[in-house]
N, C-alpha and C positions, 0 to 999 in steps of 0.2 A: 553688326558684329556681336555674337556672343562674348558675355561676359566669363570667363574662366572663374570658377572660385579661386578663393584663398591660395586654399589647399590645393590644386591644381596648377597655379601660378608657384609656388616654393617647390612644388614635384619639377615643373619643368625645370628651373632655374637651379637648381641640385644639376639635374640632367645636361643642361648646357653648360653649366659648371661658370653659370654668375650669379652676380648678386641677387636674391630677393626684389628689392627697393629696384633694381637699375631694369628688371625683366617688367615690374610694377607698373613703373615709370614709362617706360615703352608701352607698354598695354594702353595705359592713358593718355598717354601722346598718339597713338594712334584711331581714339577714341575720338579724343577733343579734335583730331583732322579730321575723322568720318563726319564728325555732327557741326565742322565750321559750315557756314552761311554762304554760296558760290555767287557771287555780283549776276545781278543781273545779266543780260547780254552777251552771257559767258555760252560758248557754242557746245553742244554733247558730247563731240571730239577731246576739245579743252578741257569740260569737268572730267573725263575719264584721265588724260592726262594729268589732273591736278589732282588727284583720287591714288594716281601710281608715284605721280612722285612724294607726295605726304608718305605714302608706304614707305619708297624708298629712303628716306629719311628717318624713320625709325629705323630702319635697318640699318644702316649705319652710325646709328647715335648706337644703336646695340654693339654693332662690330666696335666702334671708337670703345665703349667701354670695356668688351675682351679684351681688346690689345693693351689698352692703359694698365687691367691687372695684370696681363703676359708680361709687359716689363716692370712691374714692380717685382712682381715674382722671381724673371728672372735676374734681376739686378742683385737680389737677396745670396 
């Protein structure tokens, strides 16, 4: 995976309308899951499934954090 700059990471996170740090943070959590170590014995099947759900797991650590600001926001 490509690395986005900086400045490409704060343009997106403007655009989706989150925080910097929490788009960041995602980026490298889904980094440090591309480059974890896959046990031995582990079938081609499997790594591809363990490949989609680490994905899907930043996707929702992202979605958890929209929503956590949608009710701060709207509670204000």
């Amino acid at each position: 995976m490509a690395r986005p700059s900086d400045l490409l990471l704060r343009q997106m996170a403007r655009e989706l309308g989150v925080d910097y740090e929490t788009l960041r943070n995602c980026v490298r959590t889904a980094e440090h899951a591309q480059a974890a170590p896959v046990p031995d014995g582990v079938s081609a099947d499997e790594r591809q499934e363990l490949r989609e759900l680490r994905k899907r797991v930043v996707e929702l650590e992202s979605e958890k954090d929209i929503l956590r600001k949608a009710v701060i926001y709207l509670a204000k």
